[in-house]
MILO-799917 format. One record per atom (N, C-alpha, C): atom name; x, y, z. Coordinates in nm, 4 decimals. Example, Ala and Ser with C-alpha at 12.3 -4.5 7.8 and 13.67 -1.06 7.14 Angstrom:
BEGIN
atom; east; north; up
N; 1.3190; -0.5690; 0.7800
CA; 1.2300; -0.4500; 0.7800
C; 1.3200; -0.3300; 0.7800
N; 1.2850; -0.2250; 0.7080
CA; 1.3670; -0.1060; 0.7140
C; 1.2900; 0.0030; 0.7870
This chain:
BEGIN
atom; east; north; up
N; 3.6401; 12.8084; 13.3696
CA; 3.6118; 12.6749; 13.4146
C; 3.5376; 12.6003; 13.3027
N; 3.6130; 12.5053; 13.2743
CA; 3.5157; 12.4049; 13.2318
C; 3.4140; 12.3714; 13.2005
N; 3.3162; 12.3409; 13.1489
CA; 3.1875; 12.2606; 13.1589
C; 3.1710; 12.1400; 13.1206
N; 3.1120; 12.0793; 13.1924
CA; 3.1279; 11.9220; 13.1839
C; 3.0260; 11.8945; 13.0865
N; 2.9932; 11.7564; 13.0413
CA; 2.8936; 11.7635; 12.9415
C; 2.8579; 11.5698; 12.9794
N; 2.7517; 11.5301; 12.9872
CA; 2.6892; 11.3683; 12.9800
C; 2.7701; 11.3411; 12.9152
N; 2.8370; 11.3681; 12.7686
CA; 2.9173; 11.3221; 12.7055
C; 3.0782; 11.2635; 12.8000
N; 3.0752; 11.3575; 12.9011
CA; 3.2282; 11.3359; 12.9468
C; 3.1938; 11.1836; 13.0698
N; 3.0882; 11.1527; 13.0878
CA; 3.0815; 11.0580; 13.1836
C; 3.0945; 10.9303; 13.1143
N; 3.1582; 10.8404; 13.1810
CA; 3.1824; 10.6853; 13.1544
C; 3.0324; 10.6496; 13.1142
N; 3.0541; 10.5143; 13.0532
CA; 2.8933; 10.4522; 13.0271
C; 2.9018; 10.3137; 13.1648
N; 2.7902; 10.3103; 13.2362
CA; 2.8028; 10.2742; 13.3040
C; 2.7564; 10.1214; 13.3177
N; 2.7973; 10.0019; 13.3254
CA; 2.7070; 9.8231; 13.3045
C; 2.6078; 9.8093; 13.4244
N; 2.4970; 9.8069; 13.4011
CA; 2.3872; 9.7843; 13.4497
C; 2.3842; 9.6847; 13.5536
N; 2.4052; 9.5723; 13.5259
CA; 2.3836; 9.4720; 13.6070
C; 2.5215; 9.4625; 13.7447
N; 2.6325; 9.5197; 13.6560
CA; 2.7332; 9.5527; 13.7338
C; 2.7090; 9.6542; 13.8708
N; 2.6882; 9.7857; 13.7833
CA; 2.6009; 9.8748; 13.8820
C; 2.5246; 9.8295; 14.0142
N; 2.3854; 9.7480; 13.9831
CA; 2.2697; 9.6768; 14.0321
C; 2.3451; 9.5872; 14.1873
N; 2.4767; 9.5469; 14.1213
CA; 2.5222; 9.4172; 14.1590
C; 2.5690; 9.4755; 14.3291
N; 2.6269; 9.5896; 14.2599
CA; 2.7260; 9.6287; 14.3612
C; 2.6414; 9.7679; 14.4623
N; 2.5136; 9.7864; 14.4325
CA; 2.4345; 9.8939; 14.4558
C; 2.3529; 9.8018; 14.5909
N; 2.3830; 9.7250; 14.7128
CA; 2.3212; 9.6925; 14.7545
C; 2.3092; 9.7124; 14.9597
N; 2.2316; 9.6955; 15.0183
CA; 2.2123; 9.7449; 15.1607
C; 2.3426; 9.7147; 15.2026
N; 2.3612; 9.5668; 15.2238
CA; 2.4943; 9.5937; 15.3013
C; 2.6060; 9.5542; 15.2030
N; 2.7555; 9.5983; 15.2527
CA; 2.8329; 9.5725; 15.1683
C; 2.8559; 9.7090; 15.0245
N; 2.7902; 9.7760; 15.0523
CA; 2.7421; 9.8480; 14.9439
C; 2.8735; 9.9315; 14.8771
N; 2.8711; 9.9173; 14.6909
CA; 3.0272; 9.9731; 14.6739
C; 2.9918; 10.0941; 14.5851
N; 2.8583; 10.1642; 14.5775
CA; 2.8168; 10.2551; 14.4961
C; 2.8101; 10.3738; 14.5450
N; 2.7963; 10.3501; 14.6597
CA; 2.7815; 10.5057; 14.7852
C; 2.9131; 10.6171; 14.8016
N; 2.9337; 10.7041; 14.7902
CA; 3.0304; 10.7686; 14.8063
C; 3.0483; 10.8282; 14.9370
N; 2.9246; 10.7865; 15.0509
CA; 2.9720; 10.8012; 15.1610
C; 2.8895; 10.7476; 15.2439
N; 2.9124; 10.7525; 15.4293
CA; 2.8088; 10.6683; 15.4847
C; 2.6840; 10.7307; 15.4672
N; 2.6031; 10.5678; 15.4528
CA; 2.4791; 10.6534; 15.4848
C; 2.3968; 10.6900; 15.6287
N; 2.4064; 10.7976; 15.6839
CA; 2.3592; 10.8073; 15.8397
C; 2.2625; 10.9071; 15.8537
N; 2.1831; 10.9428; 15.7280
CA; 2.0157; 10.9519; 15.7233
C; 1.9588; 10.9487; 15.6475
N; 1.8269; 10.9778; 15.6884
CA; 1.7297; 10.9588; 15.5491
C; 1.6679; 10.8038; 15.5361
N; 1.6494; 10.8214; 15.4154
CA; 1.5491; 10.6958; 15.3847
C; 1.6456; 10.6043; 15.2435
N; 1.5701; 10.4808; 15.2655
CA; 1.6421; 10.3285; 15.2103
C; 1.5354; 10.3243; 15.1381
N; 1.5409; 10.3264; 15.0253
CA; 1.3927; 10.2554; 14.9289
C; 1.4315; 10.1061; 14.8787
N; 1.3696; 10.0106; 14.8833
CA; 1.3776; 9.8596; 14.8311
C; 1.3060; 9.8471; 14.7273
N; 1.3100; 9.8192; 14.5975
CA; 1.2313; 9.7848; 14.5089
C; 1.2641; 9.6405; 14.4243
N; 1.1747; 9.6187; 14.3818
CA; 1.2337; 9.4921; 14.2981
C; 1.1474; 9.3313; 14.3221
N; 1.0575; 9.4081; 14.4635
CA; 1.0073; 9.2136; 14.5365
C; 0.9291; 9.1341; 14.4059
N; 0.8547; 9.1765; 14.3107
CA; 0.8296; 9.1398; 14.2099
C; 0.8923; 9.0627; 14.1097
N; 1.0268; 9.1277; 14.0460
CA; 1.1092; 9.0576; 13.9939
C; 1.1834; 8.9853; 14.0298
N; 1.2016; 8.9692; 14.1877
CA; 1.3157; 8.8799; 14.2308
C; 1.4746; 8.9319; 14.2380
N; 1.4491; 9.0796; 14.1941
CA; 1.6229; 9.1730; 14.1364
C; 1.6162; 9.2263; 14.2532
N; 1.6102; 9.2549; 14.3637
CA; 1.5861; 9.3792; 14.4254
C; 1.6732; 9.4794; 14.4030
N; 1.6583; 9.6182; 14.3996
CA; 1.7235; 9.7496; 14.4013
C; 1.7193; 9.8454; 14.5196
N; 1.7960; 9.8820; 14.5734
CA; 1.8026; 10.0167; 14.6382
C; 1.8119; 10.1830; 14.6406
N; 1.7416; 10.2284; 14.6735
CA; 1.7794; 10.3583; 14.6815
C; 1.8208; 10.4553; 14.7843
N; 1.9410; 10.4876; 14.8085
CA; 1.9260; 10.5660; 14.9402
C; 1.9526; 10.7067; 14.8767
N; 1.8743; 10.8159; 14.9963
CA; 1.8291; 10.9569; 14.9838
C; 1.8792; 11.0069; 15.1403
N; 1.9738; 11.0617; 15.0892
CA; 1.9850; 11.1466; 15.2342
C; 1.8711; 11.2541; 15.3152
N; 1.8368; 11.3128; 15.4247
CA; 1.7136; 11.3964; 15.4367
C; 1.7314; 11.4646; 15.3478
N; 1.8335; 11.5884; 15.3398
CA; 1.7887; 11.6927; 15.2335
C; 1.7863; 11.6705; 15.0947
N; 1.8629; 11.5440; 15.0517
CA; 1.7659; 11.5221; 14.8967
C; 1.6316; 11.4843; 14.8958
N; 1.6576; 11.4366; 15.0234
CA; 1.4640; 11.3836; 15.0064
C; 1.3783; 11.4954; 14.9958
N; 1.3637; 11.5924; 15.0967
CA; 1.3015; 11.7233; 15.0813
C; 1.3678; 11.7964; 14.9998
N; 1.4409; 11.8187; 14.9153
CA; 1.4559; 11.8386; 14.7972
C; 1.3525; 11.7652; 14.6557
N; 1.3885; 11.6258; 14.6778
CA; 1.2891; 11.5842; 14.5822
C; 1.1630; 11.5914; 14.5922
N; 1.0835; 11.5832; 14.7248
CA; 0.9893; 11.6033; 14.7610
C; 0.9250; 11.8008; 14.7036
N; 1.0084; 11.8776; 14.7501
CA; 0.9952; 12.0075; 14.7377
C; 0.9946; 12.0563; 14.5663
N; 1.0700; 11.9553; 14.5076
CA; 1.0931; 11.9899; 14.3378
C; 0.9278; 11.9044; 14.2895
N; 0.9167; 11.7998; 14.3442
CA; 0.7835; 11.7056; 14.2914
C; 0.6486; 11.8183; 14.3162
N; 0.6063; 11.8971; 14.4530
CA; 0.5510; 11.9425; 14.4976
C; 0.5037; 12.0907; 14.3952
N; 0.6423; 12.1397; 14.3247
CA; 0.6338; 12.2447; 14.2705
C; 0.6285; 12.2023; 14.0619
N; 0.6170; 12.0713; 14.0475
CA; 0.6068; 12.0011; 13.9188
C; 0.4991; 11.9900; 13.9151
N; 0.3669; 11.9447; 13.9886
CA; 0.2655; 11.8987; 13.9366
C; 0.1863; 12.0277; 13.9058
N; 0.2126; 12.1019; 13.9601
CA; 0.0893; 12.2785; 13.9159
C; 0.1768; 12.3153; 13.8057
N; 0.2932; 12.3120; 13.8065
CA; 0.3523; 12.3478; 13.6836
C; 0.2539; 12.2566; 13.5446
N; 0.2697; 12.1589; 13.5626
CA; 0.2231; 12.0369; 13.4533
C; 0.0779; 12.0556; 13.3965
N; 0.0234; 12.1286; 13.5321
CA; -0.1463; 12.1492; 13.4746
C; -0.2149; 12.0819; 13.5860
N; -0.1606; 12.0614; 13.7183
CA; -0.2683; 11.9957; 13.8078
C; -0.3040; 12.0817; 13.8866
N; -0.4643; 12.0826; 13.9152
CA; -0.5360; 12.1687; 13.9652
C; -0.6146; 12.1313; 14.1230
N; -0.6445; 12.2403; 14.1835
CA; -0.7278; 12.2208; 14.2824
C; -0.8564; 12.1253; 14.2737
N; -0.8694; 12.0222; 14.2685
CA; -0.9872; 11.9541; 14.2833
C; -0.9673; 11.8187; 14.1666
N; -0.8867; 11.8366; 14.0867
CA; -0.8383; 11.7236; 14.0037
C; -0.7917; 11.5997; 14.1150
N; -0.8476; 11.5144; 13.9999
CA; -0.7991; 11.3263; 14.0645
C; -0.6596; 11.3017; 14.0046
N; -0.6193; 11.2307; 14.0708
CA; -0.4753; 11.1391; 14.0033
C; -0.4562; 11.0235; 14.0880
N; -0.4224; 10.9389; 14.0606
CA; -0.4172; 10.7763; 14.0757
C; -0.2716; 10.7895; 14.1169
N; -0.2419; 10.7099; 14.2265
CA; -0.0762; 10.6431; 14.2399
C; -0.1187; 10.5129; 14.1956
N; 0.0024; 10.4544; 14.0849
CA; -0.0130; 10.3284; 13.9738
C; 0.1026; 10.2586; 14.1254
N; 0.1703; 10.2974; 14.1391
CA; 0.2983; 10.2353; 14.2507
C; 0.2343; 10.1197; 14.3399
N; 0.3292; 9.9614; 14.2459
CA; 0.2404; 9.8624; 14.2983
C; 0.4138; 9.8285; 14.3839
N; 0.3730; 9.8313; 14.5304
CA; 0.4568; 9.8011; 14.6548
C; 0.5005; 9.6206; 14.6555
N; 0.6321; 9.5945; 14.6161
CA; 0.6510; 9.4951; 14.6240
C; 0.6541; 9.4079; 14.7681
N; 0.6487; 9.2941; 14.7635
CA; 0.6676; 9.2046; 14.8792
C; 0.5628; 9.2376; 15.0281
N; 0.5006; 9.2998; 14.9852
CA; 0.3933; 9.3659; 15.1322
C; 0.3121; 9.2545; 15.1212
């Protein structure tokens, strides 16, 4: 079999992408979305973006984030700041 390589993927237009990446109408999804979570970003710039995460990518990403930060060097009793400024609230 094969191995695929970043090299073998199309380059993809951004704004095109963005354009067509949106709640309803949406032409980026490869299937419905019927769980999980919708992220909105963008109220700042006026662009908005979406993200949808089905449950098990979410606890996936959640479960990979969870097992990154002790990897990285974060410890029992260490501070860390969320910088994540929430648009449109």
């Amino acid at each position: 079999m094969r191995q695929h390589l970043l090299t073998d993927l199309p380059v993809v237009d951004q704004a095109a992408f963005w354009a067509a990446n949106t709640i309803r109408d949406n032409q980026v999804l490869t299937r419905a979305h019927t769980d999980g979570l919708i992220f909105k970003t963008g109220g700042t710039t006026k662009a908005p973006r979406v993200s949808f995460y089905t449950n098990g990518e979410w606890d996936a990403m959640c479960r990979t984030y969870a097992e990154t930060l002790p990897a990285a060097g974060l410890r029992h009793g260490d501070r860390i700041a969320n910088l994540f400024a929430a648009g449109e609230l």
